[in-house]
N, C-alpha and C positions, 0 to 999 in steps of 0.2 A: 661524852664517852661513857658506855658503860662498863659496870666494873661487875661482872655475873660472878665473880668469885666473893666479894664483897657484900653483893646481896643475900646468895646460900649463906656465906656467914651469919648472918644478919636473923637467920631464920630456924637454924639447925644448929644444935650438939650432936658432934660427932665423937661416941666413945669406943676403943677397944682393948681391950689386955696386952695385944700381941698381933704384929702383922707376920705373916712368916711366908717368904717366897718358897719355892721349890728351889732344894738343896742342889740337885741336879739338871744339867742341863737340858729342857725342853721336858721336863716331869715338872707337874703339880705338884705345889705343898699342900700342907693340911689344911682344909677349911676354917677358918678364923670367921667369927661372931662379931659383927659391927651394929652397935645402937646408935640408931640416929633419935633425935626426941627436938618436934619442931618447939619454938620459944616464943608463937602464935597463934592466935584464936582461929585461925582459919587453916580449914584443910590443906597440906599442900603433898602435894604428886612430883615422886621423881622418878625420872624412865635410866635407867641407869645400862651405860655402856663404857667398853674398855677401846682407844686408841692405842698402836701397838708404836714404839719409839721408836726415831730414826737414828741410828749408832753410825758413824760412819768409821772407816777402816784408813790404810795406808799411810805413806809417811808425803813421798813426793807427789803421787796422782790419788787423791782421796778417792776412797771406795765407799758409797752408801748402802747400806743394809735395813732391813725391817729385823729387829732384833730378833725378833721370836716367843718373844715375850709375852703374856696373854693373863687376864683376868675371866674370871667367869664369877658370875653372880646368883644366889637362889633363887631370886626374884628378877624379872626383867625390868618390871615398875613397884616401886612403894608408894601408897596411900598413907599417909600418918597425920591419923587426927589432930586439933587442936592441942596444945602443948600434952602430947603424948607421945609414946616412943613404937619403935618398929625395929625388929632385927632381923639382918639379913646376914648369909653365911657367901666368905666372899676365898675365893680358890686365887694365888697368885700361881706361877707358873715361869719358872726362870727364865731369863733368856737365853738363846741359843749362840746367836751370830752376832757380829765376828766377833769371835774368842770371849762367847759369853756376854755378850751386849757392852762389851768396852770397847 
């Protein structure tokens, strides 16, 4: 089995001050600063993207929703050299549906 969350560990620090969603529903918060710094002699590349949460709804007939929820990133991919760092300015963006992604 592989374990892909096990191995990015393995390979990156990931540091930041503060994550901060959007206070409002379906608004962007502020862009927060995220240092990755690989813990490897070799170059490694990451293509980075946001999957958006399935929340689902109701009590007797469950309802499924895409939350509405959304990440954007400065960068599409990062390059970071050998045990060096790269920072990227990452947008969180609240959920919408149902009732705020709950």
């Amino acid at each position: 089995m592989l374990r892909i969350d096990s191995a990015i560990q393995a390979t990156t620090q990931y540091r930041t001050r503060e994550t901060v969603p959007g206070r409002e529903p379906g608004r962007p918060g502020k862009p927060v600063g995220w240092k990755l710094r690989t813990t490897v002699r070799d170059t490694v590349i990451y293509d980075l993207s946001f999957e958006d949460a399935l929340t689902t709804g109701g009590v007797i007939t469950p309802d499924f929703w895409d939350s509405g929820a959304a990440v954007t990133f400065s960068k599409a991919s990062v390059t970071i050299q050998g045990h060096r760092d790269a920072e990227i300015k990452v947008t969180i963006t609240a959920p919408t549906d149902p009732n705020l992604g709950q």
